[in-house]
C-alpha positions in Angstrom: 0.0 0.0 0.0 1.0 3.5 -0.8 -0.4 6.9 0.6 -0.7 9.5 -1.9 2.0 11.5 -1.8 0.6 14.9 -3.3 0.7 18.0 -1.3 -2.4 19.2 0.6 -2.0 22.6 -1.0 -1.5 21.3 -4.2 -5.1 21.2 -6.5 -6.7 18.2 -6.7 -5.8 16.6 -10.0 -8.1 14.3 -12.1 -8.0 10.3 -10.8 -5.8 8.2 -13.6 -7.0 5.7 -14.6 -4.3 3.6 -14.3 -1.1 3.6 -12.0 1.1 4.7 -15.2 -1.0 7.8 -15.9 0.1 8.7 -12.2 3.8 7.9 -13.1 3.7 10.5 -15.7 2.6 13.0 -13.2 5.9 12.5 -11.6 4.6 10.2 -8.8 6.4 7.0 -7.3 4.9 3.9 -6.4 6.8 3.7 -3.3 4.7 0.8 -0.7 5.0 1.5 3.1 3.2 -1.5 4.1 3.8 -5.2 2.4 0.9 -8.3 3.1 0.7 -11.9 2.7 -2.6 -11.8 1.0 -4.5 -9.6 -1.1 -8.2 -9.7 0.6 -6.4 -7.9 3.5 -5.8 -4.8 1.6 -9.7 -4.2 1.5 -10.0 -2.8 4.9 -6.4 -0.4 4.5 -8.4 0.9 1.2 -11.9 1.1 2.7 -10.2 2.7 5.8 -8.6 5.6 3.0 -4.9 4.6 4.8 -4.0 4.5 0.8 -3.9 2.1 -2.3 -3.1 -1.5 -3.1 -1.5 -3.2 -5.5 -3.2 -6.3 -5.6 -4.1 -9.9 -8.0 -7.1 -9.4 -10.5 -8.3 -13.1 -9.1 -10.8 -11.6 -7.1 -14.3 -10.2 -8.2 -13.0 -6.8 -6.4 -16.1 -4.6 -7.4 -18.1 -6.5 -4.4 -16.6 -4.7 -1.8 -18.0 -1.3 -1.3 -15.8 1.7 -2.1 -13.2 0.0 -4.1 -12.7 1.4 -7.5 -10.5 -0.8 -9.8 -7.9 0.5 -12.1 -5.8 -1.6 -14.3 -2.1 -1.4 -14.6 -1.0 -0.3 -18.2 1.6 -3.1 -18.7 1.0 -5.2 -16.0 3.1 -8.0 -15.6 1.7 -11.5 -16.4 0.7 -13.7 -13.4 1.7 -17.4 -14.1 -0.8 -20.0 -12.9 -1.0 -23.1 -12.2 -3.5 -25.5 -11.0 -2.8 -28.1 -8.4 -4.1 -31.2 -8.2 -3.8 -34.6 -6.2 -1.1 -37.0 -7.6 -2.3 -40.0 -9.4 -6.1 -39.1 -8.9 -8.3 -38.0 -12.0 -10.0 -35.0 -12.0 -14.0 -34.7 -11.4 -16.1 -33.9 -14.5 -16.5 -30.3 -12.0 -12.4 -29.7 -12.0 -11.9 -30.6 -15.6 -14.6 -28.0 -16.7 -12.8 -25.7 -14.2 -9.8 -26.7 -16.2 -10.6 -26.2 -19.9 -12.2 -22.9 -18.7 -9.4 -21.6 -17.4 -7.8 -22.3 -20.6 -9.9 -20.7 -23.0 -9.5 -17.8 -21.2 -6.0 -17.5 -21.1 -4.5 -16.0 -24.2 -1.6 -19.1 -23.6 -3.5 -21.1 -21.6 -2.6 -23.7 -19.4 0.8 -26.0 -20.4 -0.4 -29.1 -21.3 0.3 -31.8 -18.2 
């Protein structure tokens, strides 16, 4: 999480709409505060003690007060899917499966 660094005198300046819109503003990205998992950032957020940079894996627009803004360039996030040696997959985990790859412009690597 970052706080926004802008002066309280300063005006206030139209919200980016991505991180790298504020980057050309002069701004860092510089985090004061580093957690294990994502879903705690909410409450830091909701609280206005800054911003997050978290995963898209979450359906983020359920929480009130959190506006999403995509990184320009963000970097890819490699997935994998984990599964129980030697056991086949339920008819449920193998649709889970070939969804996951058709959504992915690579998809998943082939076991």
């Amino acid at each position: 999480m970052a706080r926004n660094s802008s002066s309280p005198t300063a005006p206030p300046r139209a919200p980016s709409t991505s991180w790298t819109g504020g980057a050309r503003l002069g701004h860092r990205f510089e985090p004061r505060l580093e957690i294990d998992t994502s879903i705690s950032a909410v409450g830091f957020v909701q609280a206005g003690l800054g911003i997050a940079v978290v995963d898209s894996l979450l359906p983020w627009e359920q929480f009130d007060g959190i506006e999403i803004r995509p990184l320009d360039g963000a970097p890819a996030l490699p997935l994998s899917l984990l599964t129980l040696r030697g056991k086949s997959l339920s008819r449920a985990e193998g649709l889970m499966r070939a969804q996951i790859r058709s959504l992915l412009p690579e998809g998943l690597s082939r076991p």
